[in-house]
N, C-alpha and C positions, 0 to 999 in steps of 0.2 A: 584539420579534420573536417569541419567545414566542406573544404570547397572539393576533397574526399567524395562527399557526403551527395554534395549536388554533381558531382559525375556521374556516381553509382544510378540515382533516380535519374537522370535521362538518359542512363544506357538499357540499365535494368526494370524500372518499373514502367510500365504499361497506364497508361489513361483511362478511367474508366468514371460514367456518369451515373448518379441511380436516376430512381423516376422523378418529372418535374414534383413537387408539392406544393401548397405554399407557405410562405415561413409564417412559424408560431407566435408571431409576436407577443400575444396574452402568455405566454408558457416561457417565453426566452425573459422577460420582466421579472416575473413569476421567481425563478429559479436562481436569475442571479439576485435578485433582493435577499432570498432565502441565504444563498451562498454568501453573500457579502456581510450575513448579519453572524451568520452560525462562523465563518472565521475571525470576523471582530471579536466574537463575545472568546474564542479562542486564545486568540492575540494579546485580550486586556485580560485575561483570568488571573494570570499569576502577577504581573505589576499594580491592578488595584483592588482584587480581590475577586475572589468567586463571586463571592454573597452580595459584591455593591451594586446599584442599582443600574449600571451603565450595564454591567457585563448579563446579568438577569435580565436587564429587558433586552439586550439584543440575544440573548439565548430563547427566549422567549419567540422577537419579531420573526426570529431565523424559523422555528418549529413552527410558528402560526403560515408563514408563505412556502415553507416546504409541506405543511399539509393542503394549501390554498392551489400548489400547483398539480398535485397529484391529481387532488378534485379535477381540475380545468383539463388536466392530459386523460382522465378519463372518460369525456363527455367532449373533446376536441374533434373535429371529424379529421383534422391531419395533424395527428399528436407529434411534438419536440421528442419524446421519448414516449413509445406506446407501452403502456403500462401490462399491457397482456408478455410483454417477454417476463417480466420476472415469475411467469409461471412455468418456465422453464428452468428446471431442477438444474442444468451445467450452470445457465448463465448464472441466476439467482445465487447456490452454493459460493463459485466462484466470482462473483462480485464481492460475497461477505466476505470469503479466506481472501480475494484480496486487500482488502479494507485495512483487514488486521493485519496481516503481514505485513504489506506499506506504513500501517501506525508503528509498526514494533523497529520497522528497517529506519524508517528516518530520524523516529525519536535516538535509536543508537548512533545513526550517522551525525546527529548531533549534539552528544555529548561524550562518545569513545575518544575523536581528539583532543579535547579540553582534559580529558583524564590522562591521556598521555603525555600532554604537558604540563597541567599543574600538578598531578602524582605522580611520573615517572621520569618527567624536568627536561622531555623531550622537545626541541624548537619545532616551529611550524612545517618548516620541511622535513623532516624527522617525523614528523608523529603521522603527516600524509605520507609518506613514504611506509610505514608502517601499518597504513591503514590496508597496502597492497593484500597481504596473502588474505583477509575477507572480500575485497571488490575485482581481484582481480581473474577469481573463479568465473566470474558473470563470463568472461569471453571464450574460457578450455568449458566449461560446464552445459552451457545454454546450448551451442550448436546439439552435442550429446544429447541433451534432453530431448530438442523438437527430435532426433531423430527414434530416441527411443517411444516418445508418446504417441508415435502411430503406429505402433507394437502392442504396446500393453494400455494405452488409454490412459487421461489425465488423472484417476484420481490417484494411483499409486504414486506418481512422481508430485501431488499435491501434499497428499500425506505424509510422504516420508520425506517429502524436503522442507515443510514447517517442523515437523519433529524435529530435525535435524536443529533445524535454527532455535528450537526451543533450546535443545540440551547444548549447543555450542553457547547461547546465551547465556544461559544457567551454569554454568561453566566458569565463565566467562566471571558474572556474577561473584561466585562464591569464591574465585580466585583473587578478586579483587584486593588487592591492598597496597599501602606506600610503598610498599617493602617490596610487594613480588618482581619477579624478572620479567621482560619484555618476550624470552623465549618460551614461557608458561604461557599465552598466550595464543600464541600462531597454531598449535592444533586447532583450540574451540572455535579460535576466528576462520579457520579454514571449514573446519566440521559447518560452523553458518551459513557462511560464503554459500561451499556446495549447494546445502538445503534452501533457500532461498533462490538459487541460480535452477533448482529445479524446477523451482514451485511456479515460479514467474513467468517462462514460457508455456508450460504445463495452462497455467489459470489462464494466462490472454488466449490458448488456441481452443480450451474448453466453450468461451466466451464467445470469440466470433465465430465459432462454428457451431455453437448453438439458436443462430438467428438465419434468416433470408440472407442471402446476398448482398439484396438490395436495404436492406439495414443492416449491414456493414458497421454504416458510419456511427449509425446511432447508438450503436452495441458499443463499438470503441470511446464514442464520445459518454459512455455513460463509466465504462474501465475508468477513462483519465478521471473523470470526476471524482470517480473514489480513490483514487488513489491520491489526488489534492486536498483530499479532504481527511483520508485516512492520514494523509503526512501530520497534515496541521494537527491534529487529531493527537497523536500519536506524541507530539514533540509537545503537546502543552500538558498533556496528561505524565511524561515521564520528567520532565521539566517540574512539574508539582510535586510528586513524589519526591525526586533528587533534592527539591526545599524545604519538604517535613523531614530530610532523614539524615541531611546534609547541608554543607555551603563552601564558598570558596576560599575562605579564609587560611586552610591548611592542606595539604595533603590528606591528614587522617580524614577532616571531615568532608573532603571531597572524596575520597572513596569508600565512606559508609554512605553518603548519598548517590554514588553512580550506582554503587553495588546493589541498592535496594529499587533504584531505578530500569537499572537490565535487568533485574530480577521479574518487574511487571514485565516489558518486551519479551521475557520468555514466557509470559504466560499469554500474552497473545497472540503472539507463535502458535504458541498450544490451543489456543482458541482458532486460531486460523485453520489448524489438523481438524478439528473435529467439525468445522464447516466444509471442508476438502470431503468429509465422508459421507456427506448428502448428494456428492456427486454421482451420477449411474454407472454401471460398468461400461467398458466399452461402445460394444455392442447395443446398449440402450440409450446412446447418446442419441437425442432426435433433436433437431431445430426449431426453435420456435417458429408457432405456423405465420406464413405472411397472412396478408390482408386480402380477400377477395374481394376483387376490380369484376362489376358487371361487363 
């Protein structure tokens, strides 16, 4: 796939530079301290506790240098990330529906296998194999989508493909049990799949198309962020839940805690839908403005 991958890029994509700048370095400090503290205090939440003082104070150092950098990017004269895009309703909207979508997608990506092996006694090849009819939408769906969102505009394929992912979640959810069949499943996993395969190219092309050109990169580079952040995010917040509801000791009790854990993932699905609806119609999609160069 790989080496696929590097054919395709130097047949198919084209080189291109934005303007020199110079680098942030106050803002590039800045942001990974933030970043490196707000996923520790992630990472250590559920093995030594929320409340102990390691994970509070890096929750803490994370929120004090994610506010320190914001200050600095707003008073920088050549910002890491210019803080005037997220006054731009696509990008903005669509930064937050992707956040949660990413939190609800990964936290499931990491715990639907574990349920299909300790609840349904499926082996490791088996339960990925199974995981196909929800990921394997991403490659028949996405083409469709970009082609439809230059018809009818990102918010509708935003909208109705978190929905989507909500009630295939929720589904999903309330079907859970030792008991149930593996074929009780592949609708709601497919009904996700879809909605999610819509939402994802839908939100990145809202995204870069609501900036200059020549902040391309920076629009994207601020995408991937949240969506490393909405993962981690995502998987320690459903991870928590699955430990107050649930454990792994049995079958049963692993799927009263998956159950009540996808349960949350569909509600930020749904939280994902109702940040899609901030987005403008079509036609009102405007770029955020660049920066005038004397």
């Amino acid at each position: 796939i790989g080496v696929i991958a590097i054919g395709l890029i130097l047949t198919r994509l084209r080189e291109s530079f934005g303007p020199k700048a110079a680098l942030d370095i106050p803002g590039l400090l800045l942001v990974a301290i933030a970043a490196l503290a707000l996923v520790w205090s992630l990472l250590r939440g559920n093995p030594v506790g929320w409340t102990s003082p390691e994970v509070m104070g890096a929750l803490a150092l994370g929120l004090l240098f994610s506010v320190a950098f914001v200050a600095w990017e707003l008073r920088a004269s050549a910002p890491m990330i210019p803080m005037r895009l997220f006054a731009s309703r696509p990008f903005a909207a669509c930064v937050a529906a992707s956040l949660l979508f990413y939190a609800a997608m990964y936290g499931v990506l990491f715990l639907l296998p574990q349920f299909l092996q300790v609840t349904l006694g499926f082996g490791p090849l088996g339960a990925g194999l199974r995981l196909l009819p929800w990921t394997s939408t991403l490659f028949l769906t996405a083409p469709i989508a970009g082609a439809v969102v230059q018809k009818f505009g990102e918010r509708p394929l935003v909208v109705t493909g978190l929905l989507m992912q909500a009630a295939g979640l929720g589904w999903i959810a309330m079907a859970a049990a030792p008991g149930v069949a593996y074929a009780a499943l592949v609708v709601p996993l497919v009904l996700a799949g879809v909605g999610v395969s819509m939402a994802m190219p839908a939100a990145q092309n809202a995204i870069l198309g609501s900036v200059a050109a020549t902040e391309m990169g920076k629009a994207s580079g601020v995408f991937n962020m949240g969506r490393f952040l909405g993962g981690m995010f995502g998987i320690a917040l459903l991870v928590t839940v699955f430990s107050a509801s649930g454990a792994t000791d049995t079958p049963a009790h692993f799927s009263a805690g998956f159950a009540a854990a996808i349960m949350v993932a569909a509600a930020l699905s749904l939280c994902g839908a109702f940040a899609g609806l901030w987005l403008p119609g079509r036609r009102s999609v405007a770029a955020a403005p660049a920066p005038q160069r004397a």
